[in-house]
N, CA, C and O atoms as a GROMACS GRO file, in nm:
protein
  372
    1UNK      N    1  -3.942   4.666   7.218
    1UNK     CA    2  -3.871   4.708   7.101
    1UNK      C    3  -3.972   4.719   6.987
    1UNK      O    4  -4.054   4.629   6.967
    2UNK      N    5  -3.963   4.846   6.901
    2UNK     CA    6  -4.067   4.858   6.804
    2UNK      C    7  -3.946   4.914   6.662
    2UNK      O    8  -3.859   5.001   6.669
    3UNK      N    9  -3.989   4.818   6.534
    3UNK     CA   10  -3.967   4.820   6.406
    3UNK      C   11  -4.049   4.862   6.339
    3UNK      O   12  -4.150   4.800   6.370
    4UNK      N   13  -4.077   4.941   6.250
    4UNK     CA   14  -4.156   4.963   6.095
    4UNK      C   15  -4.080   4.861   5.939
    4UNK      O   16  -3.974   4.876   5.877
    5UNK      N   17  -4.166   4.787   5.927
    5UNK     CA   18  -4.203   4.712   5.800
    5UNK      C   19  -4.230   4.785   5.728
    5UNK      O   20  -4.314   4.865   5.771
    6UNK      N   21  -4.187   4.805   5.591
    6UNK     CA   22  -4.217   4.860   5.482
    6UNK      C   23  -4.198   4.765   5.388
    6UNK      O   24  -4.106   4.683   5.379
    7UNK      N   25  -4.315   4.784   5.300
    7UNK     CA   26  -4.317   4.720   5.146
    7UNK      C   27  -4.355   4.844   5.033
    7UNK      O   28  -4.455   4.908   5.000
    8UNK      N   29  -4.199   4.836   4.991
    8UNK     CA   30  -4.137   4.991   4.933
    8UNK      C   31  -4.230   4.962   4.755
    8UNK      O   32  -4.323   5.016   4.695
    9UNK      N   33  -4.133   4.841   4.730
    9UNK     CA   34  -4.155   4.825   4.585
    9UNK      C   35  -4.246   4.722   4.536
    9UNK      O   36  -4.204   4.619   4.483
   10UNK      N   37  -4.378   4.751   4.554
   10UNK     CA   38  -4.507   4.694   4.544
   10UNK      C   39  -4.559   4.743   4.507
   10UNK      O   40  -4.503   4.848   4.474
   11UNK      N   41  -4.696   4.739   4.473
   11UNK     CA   42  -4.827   4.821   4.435
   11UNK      C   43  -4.871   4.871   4.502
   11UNK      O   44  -4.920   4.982   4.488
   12UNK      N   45  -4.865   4.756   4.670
   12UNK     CA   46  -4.986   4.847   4.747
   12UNK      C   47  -4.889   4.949   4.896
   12UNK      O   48  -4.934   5.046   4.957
   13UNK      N   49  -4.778   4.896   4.911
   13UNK     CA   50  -4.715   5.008   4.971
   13UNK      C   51  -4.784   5.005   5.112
   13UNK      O   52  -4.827   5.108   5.164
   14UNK      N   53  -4.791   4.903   5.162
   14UNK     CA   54  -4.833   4.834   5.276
   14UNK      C   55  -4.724   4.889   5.395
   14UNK      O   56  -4.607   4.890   5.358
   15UNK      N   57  -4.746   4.926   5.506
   15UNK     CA   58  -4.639   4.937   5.623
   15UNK      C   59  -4.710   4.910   5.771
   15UNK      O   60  -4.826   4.940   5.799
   16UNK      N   61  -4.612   4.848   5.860
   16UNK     CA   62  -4.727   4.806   5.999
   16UNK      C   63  -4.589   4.822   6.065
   16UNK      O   64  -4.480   4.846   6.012
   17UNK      N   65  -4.628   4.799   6.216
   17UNK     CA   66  -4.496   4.815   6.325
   17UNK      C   67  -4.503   4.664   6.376
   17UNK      O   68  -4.602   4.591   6.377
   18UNK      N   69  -4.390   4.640   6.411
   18UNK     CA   70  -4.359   4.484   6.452
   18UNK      C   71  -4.270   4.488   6.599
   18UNK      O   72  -4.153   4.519   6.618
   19UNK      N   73  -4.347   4.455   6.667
   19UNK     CA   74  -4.342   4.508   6.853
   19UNK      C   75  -4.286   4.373   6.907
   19UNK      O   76  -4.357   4.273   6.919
   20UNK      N   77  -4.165   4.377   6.936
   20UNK     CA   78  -4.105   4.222   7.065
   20UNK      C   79  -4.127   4.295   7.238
   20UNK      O   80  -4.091   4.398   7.295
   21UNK      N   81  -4.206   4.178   7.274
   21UNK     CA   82  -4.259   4.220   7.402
   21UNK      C   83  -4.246   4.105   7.518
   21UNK      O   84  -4.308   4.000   7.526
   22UNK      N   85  -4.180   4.138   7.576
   22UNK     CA   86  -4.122   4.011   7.705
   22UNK      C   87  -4.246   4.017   7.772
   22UNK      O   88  -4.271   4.120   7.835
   23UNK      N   89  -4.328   3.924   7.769
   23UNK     CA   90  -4.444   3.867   7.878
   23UNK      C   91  -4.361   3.871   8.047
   23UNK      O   92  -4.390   3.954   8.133
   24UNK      N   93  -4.279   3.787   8.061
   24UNK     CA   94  -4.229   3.803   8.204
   24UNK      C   95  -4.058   3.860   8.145
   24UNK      O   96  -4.007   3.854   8.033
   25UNK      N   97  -4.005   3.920   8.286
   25UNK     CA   98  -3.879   3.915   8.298
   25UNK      C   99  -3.767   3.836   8.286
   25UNK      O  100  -3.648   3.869   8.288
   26UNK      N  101  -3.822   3.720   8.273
   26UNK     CA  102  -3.732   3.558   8.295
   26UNK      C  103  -3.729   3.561   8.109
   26UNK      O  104  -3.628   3.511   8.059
   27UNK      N  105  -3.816   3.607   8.032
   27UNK     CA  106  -3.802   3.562   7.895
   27UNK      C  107  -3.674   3.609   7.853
   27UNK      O  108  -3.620   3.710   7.897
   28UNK      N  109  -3.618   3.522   7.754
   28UNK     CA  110  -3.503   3.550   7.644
   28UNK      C  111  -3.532   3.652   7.528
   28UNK      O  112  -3.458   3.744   7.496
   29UNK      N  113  -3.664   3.617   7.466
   29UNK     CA  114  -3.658   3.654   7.371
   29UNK      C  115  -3.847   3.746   7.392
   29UNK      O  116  -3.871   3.862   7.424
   30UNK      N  117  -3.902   3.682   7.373
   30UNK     CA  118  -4.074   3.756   7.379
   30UNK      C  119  -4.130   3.701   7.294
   30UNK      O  120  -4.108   3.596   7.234
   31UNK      N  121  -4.244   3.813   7.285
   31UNK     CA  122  -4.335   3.740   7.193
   31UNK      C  123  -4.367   3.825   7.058
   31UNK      O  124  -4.359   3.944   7.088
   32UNK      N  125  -4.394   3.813   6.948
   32UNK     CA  126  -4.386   3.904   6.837
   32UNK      C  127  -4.530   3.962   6.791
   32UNK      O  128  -4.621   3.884   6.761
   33UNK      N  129  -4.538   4.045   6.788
   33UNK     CA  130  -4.706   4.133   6.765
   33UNK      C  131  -4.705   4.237   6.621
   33UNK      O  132  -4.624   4.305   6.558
   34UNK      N  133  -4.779   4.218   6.619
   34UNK     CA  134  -4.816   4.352   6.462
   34UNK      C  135  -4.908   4.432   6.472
   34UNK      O  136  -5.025   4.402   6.496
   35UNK      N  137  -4.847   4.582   6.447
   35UNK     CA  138  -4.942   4.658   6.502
   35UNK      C  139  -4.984   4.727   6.341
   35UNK      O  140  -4.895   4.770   6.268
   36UNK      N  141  -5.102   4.730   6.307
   36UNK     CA  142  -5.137   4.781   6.183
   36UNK      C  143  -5.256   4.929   6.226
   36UNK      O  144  -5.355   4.914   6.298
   37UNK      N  145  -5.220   5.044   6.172
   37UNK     CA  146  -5.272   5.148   6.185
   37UNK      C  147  -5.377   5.177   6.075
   37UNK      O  148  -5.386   5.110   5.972
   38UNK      N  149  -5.465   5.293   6.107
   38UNK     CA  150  -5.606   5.337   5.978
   38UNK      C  151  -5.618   5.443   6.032
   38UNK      O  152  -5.591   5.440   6.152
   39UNK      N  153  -5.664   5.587   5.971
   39UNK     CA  154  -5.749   5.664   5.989
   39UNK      C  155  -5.843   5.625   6.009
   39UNK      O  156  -5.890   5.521   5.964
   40UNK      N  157  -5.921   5.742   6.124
   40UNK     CA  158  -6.056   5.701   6.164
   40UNK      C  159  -6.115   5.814   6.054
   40UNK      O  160  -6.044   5.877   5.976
   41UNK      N  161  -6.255   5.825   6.066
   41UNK     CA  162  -6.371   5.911   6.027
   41UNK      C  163  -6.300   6.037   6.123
   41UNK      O  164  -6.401   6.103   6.147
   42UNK      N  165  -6.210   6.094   6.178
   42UNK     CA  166  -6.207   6.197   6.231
   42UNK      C  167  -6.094   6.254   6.131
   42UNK      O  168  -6.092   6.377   6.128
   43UNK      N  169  -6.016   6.199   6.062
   43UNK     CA  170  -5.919   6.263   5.941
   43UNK      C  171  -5.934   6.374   5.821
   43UNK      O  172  -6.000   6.365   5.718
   44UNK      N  173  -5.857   6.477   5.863
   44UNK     CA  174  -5.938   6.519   5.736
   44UNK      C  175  -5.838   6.488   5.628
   44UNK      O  176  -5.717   6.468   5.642
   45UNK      N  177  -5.919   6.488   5.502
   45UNK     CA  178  -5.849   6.471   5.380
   45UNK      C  179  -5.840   6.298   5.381
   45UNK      O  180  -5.895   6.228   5.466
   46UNK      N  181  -5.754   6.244   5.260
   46UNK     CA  182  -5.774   6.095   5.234
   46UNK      C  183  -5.761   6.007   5.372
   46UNK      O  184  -5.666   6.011   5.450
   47UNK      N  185  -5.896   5.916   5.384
   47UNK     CA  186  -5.815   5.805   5.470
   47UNK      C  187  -5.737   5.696   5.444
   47UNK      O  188  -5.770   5.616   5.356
   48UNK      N  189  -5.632   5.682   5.512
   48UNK     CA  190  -5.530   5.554   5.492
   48UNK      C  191  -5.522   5.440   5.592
   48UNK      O  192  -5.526   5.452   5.715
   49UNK      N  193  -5.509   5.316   5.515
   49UNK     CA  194  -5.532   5.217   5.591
   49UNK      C  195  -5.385   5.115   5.542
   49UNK      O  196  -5.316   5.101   5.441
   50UNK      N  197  -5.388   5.066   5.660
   50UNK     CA  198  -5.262   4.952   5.708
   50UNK      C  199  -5.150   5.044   5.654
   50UNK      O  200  -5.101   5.067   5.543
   51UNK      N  201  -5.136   5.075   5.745
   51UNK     CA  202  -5.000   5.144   5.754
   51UNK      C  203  -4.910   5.143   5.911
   51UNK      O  204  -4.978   5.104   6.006
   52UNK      N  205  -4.763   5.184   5.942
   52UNK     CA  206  -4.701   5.154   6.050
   52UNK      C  207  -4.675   5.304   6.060
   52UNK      O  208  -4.736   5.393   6.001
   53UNK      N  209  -4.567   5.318   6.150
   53UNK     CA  210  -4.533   5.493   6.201
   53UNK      C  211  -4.373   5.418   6.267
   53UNK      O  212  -4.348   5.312   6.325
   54UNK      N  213  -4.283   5.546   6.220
   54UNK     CA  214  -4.206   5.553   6.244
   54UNK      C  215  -4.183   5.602   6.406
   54UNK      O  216  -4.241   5.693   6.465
   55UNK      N  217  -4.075   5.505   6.459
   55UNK     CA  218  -4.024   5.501   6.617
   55UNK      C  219  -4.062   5.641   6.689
   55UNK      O  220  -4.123   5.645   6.796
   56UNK      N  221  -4.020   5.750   6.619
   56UNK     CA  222  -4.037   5.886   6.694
   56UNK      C  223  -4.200   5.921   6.724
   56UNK      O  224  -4.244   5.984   6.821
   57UNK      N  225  -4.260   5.876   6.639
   57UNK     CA  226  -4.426   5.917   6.666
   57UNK      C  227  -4.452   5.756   6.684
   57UNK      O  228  -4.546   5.783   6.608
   58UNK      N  229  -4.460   5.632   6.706
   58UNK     CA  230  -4.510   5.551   6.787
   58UNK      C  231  -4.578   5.546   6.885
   58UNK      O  232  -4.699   5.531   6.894
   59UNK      N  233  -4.472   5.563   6.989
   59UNK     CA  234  -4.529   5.537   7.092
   59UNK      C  235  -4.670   5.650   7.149
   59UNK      O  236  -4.744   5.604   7.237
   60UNK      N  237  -4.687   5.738   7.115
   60UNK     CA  238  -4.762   5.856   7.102
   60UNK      C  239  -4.871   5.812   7.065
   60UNK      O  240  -4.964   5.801   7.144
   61UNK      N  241  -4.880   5.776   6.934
   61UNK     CA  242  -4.981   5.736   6.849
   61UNK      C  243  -5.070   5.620   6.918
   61UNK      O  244  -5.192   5.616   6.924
   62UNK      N  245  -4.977   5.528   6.967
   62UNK     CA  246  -4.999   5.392   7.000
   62UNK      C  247  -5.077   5.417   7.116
   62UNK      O  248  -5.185   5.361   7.133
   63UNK      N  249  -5.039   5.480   7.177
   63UNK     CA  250  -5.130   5.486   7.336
   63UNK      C  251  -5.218   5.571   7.304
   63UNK      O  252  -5.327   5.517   7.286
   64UNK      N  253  -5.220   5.697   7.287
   64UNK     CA  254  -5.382   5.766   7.178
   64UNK      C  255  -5.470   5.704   7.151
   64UNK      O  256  -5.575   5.716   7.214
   65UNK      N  257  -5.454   5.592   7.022
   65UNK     CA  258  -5.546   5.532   6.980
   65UNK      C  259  -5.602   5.394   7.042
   65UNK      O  260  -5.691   5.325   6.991
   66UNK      N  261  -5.543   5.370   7.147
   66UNK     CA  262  -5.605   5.266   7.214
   66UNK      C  263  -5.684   5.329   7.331
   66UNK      O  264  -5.766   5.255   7.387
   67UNK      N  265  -5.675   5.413   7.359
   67UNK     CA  266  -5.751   5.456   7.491
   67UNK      C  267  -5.861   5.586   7.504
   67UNK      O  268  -5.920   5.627   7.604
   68UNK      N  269  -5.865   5.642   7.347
   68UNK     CA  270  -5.948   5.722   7.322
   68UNK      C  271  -6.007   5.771   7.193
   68UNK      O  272  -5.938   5.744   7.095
   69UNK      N  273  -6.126   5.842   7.166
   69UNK     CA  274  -6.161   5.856   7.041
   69UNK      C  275  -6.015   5.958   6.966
   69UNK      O  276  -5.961   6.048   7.029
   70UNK      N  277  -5.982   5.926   6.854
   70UNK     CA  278  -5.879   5.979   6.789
   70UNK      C  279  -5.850   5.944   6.661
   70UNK      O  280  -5.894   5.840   6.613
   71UNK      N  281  -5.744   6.058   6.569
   71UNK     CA  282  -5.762   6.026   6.444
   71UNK      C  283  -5.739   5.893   6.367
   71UNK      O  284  -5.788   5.870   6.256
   72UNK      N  285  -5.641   5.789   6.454
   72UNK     CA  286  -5.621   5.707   6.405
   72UNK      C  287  -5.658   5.525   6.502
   72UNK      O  288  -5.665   5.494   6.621
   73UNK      N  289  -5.663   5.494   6.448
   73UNK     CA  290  -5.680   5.338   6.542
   73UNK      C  291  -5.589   5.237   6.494
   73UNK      O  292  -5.524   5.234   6.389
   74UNK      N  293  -5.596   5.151   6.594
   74UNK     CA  294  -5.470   5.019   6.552
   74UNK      C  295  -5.563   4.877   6.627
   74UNK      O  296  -5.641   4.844   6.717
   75UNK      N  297  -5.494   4.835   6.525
   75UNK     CA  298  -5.506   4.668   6.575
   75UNK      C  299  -5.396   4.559   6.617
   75UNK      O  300  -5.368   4.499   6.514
   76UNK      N  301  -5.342   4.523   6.694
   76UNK     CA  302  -5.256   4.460   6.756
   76UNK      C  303  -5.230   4.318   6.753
   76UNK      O  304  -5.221   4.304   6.875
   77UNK      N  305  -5.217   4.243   6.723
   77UNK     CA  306  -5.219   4.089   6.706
   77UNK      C  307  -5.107   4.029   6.702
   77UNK      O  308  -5.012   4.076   6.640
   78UNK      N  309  -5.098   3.875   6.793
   78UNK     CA  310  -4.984   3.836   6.751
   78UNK      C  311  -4.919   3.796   6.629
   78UNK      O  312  -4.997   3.748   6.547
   79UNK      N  313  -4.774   3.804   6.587
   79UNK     CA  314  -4.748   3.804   6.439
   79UNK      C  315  -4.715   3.650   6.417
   79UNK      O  316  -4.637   3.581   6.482
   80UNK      N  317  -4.790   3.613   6.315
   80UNK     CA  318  -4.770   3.467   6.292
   80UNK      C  319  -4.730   3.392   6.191
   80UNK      O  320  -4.734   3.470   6.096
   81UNK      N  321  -4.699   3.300   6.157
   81UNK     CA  322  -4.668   3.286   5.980
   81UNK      C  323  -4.745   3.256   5.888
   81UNK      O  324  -4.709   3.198   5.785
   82UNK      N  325  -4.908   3.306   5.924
   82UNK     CA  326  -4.990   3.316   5.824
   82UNK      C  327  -4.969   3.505   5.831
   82UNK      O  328  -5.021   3.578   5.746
   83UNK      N  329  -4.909   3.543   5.913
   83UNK     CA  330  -4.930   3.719   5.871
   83UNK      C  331  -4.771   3.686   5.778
   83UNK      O  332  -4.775   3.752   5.674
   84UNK      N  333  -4.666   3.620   5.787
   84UNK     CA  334  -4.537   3.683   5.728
   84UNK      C  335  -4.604   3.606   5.530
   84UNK      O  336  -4.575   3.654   5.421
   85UNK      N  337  -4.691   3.487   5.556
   85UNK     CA  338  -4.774   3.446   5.410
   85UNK      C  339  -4.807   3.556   5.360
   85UNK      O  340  -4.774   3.590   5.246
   86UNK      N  341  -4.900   3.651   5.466
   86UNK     CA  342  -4.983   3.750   5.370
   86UNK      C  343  -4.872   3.861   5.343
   86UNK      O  344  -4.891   3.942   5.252
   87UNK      N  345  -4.752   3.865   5.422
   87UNK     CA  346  -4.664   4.010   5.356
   87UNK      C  347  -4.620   3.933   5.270
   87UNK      O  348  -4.657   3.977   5.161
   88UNK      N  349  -4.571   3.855   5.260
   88UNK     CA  350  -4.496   3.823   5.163
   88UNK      C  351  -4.588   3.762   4.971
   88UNK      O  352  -4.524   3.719   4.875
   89UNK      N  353  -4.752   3.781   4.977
   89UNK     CA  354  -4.808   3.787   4.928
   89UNK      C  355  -4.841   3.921   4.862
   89UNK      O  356  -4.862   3.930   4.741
   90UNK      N  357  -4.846   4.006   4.930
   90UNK     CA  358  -4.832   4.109   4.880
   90UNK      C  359  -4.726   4.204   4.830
   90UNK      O  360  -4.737   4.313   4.773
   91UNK      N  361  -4.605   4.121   4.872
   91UNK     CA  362  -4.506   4.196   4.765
   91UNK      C  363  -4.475   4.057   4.633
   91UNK      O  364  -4.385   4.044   4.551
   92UNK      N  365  -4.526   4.021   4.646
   92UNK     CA  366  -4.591   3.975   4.525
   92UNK      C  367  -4.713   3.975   4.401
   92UNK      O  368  -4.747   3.913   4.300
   93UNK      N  369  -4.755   4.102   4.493
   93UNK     CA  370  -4.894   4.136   4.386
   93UNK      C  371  -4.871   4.280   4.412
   93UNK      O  372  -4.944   4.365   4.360
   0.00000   0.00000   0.00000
């Protein structure tokens, strides 16, 4: 299951995707990951960084940039409550 996070009314207008992913079949629930996107050097025009993508271009994007040179790249990590500190830090600044 994949969500987009948005931080609408902020300064910095931050967005990432937030992925629940059952390790085995036996799980209830999974495990929670954050996927944060960037233009690479192959973009033309401004590059943008930490940003998410909406459900319809996800999954697309997501497998692209992990398995080949392309316009954009991601970083994947599990989501933890030093990442929900830092969102919630930044809709505070």
């Amino acid at each position: 299951m994949v969500g987009l996070m948005k931080l609408q009314n902020c300064p910095s207008n931050y967005s990432a995707n937030l992925i629940l992913r059952k390790v085995t079949d036996e799980d209830l629930y999974g495990v929670w990951n954050i996927a944060v996107f960037k233009d690479s050097a192959l973009t033309r025009g401004p590059i943008k960084e930490n940003y998410g993508l909406d459900q319809g271009s996800f999954y697309e994007e997501y497998e692209q940039s992990r398995v080949a040179m392309h316009i954009r790249s991601v970083d994947v990590n599990e989501f933890t409550a030093a990442d929900i500190n830092l969102w919630v830090d930044y809709l505070l600044h």
